[in-house]
KEVEXMAR-277264 format. One line per 3 residues: number of its first residue (from 1); their letters; for each residue x, y, z of N, C-alpha, C, O, CB. Coordinates in Angstrom, 1 decimal. Glycine has a CB too. Example, Ala and Ser with C-alpha at 12.3 -4.5 7.8 and 13.67 -1.06 7.14 Angstrom:
BEGIN
1	as	13.2:-5.7:7.8:12.3:-4.5:7.8:13.2:-3.3:7.8:14.2:-3.3:8.5:11.3:-4.5:9.0 | 12.8:-2.2:7.1:13.7:-1.1:7.1:12.9:0.0:7.9:13.4:1.1:8.0:14.1:-0.6:5.7
***
This chain:
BEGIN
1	xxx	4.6:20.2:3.8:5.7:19.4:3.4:6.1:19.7:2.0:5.4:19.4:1.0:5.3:17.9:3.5 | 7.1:20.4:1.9:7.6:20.5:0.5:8.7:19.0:-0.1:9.4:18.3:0.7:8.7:22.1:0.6 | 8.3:18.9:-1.5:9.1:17.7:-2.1:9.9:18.4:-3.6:9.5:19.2:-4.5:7.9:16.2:-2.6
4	xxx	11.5:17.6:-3.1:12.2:18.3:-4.5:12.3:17.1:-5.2:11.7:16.1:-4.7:13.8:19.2:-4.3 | 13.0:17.0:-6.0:12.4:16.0:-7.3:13.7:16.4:-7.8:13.7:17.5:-8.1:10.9:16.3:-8.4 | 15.4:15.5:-8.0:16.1:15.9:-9.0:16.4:14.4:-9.3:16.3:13.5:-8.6:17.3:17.0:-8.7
7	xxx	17.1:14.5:-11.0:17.0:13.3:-11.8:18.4:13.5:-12.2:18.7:14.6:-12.4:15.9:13.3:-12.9 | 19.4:12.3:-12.5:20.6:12.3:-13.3:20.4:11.1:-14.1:20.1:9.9:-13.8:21.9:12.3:-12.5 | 20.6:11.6:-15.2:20.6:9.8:-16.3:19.0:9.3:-16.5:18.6:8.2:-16.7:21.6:8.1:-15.3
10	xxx	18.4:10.5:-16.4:16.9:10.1:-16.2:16.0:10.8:-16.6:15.8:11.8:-16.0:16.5:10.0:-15.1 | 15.2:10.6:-17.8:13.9:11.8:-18.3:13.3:11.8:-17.1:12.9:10.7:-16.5:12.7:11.2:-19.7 | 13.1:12.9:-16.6:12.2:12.9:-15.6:10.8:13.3:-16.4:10.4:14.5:-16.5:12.7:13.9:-14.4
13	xxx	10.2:12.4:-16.8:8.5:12.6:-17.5:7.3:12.8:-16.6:7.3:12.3:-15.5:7.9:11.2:-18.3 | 6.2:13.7:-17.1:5.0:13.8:-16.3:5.0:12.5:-15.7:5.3:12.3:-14.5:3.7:14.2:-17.3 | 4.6:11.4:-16.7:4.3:10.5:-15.6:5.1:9.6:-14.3:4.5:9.0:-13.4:4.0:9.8:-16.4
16	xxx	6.6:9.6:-14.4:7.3:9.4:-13.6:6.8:10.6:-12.2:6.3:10.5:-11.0:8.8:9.4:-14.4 | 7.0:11.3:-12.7:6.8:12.8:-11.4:5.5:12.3:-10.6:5.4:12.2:-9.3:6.2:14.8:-12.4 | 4.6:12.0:-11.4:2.9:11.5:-10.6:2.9:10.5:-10.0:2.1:10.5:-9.1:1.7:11.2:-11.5
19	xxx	3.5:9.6:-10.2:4.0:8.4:-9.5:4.4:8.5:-8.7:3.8:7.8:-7.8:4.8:7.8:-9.9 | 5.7:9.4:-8.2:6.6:9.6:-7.3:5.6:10.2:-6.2:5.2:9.6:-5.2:7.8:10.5:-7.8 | 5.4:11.4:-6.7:3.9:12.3:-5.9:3.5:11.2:-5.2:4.0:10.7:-4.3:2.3:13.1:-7.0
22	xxx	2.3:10.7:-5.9:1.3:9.5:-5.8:1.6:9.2:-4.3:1.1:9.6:-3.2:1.5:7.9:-7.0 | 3.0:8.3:-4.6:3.5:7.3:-3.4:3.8:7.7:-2.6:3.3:7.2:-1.6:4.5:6.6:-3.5 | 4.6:9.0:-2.3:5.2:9.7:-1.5:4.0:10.3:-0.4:4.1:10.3:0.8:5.9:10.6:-2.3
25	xxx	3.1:10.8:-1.3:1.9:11.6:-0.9:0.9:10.6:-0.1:0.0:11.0:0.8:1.2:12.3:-2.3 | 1.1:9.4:-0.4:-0.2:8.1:0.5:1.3:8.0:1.7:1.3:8.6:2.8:-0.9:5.7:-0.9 | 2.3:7.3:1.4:3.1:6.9:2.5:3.3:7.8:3.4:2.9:7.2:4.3:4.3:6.5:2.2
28	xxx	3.5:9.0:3.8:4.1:10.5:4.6:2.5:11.0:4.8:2.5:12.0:5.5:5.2:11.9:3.4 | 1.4:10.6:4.5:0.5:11.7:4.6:0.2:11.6:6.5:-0.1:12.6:7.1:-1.1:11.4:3.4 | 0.3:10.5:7.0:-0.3:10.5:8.2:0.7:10.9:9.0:0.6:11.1:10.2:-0.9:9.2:8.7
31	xxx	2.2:11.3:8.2:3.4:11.9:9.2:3.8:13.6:8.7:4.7:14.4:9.0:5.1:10.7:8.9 | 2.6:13.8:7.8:2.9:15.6:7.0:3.3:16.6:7.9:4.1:17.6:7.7:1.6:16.4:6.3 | 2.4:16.2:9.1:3.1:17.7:10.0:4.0:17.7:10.5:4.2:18.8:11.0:2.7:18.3:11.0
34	xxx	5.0:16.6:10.7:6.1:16.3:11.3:7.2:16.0:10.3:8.2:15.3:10.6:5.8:15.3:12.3 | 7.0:16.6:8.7:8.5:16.7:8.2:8.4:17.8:7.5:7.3:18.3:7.1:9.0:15.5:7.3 | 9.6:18.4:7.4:9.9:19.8:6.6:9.4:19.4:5.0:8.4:19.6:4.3:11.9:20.3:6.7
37	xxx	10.8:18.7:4.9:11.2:18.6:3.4:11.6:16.7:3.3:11.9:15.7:4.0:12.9:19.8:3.1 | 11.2:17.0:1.9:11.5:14.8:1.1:12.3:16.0:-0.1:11.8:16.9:-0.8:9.1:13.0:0.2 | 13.6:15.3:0.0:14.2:15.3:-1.1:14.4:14.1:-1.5:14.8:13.1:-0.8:15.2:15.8:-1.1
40	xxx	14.0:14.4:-3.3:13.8:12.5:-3.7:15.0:13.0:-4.9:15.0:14.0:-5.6:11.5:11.6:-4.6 | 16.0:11.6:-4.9:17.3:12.0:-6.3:17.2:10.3:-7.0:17.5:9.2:-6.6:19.7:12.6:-5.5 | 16.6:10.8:-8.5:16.4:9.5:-9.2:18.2:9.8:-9.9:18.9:10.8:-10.1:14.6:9.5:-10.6
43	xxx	18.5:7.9:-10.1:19.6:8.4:-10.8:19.6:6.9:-11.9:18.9:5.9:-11.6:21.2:8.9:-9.6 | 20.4:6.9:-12.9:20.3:5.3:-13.2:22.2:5.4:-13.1:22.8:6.2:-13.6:19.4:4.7:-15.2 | 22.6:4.4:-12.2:23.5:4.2:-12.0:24.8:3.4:-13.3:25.9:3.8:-13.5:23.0:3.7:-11.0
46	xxx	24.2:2.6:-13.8:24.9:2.0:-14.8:25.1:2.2:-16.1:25.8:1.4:-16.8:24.6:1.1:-14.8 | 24.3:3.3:-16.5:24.1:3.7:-17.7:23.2:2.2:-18.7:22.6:1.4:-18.2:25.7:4.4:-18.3 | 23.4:2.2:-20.1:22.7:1.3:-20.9:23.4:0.1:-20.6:23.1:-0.7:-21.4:22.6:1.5:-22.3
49	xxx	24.6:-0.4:-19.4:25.1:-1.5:-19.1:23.8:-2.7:-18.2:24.0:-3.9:-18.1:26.5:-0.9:-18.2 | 22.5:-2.1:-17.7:21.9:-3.1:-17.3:21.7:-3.2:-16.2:21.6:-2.1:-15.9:22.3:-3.9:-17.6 | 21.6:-4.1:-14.7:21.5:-4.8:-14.1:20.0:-4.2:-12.8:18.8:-4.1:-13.0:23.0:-4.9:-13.8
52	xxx	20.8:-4.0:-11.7:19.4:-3.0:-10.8:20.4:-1.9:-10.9:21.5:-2.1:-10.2:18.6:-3.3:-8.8 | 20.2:-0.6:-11.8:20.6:0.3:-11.7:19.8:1.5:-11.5:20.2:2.7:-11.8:21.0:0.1:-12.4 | 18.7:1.1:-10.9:17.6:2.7:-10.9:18.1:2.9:-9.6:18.1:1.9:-8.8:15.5:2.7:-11.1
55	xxx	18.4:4.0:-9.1:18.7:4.4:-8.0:17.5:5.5:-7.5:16.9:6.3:-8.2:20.0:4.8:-8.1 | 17.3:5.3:-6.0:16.2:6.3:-5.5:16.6:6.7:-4.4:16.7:5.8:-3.5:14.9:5.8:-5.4 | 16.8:7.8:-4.0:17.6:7.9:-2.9:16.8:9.1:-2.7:16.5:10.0:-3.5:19.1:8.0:-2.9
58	xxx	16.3:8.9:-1.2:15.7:9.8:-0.4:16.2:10.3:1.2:16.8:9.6:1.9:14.4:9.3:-0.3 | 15.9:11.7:1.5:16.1:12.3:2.6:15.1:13.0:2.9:14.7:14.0:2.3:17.0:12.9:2.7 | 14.7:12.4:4.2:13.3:13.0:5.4:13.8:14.4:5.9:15.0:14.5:6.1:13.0:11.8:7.1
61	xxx	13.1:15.2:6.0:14.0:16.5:7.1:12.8:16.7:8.3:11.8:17.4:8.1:14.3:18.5:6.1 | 13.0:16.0:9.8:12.5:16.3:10.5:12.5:17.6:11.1:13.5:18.2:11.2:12.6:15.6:10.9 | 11.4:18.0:11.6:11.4:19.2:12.2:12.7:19.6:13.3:12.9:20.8:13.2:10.2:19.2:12.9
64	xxx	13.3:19.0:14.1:14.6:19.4:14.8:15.9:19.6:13.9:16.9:20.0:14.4:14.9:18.3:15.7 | 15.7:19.2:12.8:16.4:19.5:11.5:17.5:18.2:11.5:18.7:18.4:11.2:17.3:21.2:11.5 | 17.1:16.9:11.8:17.5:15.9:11.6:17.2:15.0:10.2:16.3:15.5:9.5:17.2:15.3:12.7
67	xxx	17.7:14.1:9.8:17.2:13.5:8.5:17.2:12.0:8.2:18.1:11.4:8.6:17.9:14.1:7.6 | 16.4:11.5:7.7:16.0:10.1:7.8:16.7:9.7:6.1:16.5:10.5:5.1:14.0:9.8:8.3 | 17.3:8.7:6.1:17.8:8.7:4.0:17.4:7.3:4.4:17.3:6.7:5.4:19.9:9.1:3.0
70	xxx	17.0:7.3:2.7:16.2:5.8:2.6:17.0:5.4:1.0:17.0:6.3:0.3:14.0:6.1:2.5 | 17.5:4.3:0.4:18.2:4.3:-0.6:17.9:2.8:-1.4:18.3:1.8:-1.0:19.6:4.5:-0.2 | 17.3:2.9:-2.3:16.8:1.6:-3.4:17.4:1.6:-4.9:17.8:2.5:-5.6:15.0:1.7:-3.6
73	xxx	17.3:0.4:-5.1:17.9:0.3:-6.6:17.2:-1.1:-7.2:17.6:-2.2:-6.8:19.9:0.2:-6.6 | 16.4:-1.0:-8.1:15.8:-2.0:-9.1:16.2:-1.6:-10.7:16.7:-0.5:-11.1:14.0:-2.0:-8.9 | 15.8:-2.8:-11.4:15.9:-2.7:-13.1:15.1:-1.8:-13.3:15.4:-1.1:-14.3:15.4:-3.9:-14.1
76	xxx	13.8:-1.3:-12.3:12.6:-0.9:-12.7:12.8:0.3:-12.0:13.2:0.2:-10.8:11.3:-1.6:-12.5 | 12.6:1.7:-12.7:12.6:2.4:-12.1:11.1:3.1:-11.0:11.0:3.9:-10.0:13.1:3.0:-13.1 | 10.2:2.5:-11.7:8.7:2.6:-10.9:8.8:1.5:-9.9:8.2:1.8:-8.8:7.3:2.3:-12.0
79	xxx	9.4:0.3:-9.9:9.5:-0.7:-8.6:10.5:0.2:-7.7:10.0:0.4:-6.6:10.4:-2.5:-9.0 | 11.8:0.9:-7.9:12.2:1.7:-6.9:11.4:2.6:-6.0:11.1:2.6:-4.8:13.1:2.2:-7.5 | 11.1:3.4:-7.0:10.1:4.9:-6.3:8.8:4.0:-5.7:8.1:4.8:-5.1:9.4:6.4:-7.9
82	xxx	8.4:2.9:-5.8:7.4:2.1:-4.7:7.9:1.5:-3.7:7.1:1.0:-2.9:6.8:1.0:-5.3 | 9.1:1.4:-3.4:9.5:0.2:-2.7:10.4:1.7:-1.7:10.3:1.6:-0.5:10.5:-1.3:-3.7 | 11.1:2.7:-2.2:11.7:3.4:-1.3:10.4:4.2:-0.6:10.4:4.5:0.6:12.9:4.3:-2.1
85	xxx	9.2:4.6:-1.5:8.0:5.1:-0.7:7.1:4.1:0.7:6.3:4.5:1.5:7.0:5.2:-2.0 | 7.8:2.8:0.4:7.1:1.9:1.2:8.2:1.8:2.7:7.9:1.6:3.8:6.9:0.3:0.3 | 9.5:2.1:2.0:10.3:1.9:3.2:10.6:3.7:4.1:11.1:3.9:5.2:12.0:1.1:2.6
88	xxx	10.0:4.5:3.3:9.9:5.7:4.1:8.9:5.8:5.1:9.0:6.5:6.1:9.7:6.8:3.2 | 7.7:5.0:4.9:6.5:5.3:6.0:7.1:4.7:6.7:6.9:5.4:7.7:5.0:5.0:5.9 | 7.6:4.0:7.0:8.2:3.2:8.0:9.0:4.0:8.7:9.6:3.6:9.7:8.9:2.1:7.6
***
């Protein structure tokens, strides 16, 4: 299972990256042989205006080359990347 990682409006920092891993890597592990690719796109939507602007938007690539997208937005950018990791095992 390969994971791409791109960021807009967003330090993407060591520790954000390990996080993402972390979650991604416990939720998908019992489904690894059955997806290609997790493309994960952090973005902050509102710039320094505020509200739930962390955006997390993900796409599954199943093996028939179909794709599963999963899409979250909190104040918190670590409550997103938990909560879109929780709605991907699903």
């Amino acid at each position: 299972m390969t994971t791409i990682i791109q960021a807009s409006g967003i330090s993407l920092s060591e520790a954000i990256r390990s996080h993402l891993m972390r979650r991604f890597t416990l939720a998908l592990r019992r489904h690894g042989d059955r997806i290609r690719r997790v493309n994960v796109f952090l973005g902050d939507v509102n710039g320094d205006k505020g509200g739930e602007d962390k955006r997390v938007l993900v796409s599954v690539e199943l093996p028939d080359r179909s794709a599963v997208t999963i899409e979250t937005y909190s104040p918190y950018l670590y409550v997103a990347i938990s909560v879109a990791a929780r709605r991907t095992q699903r």
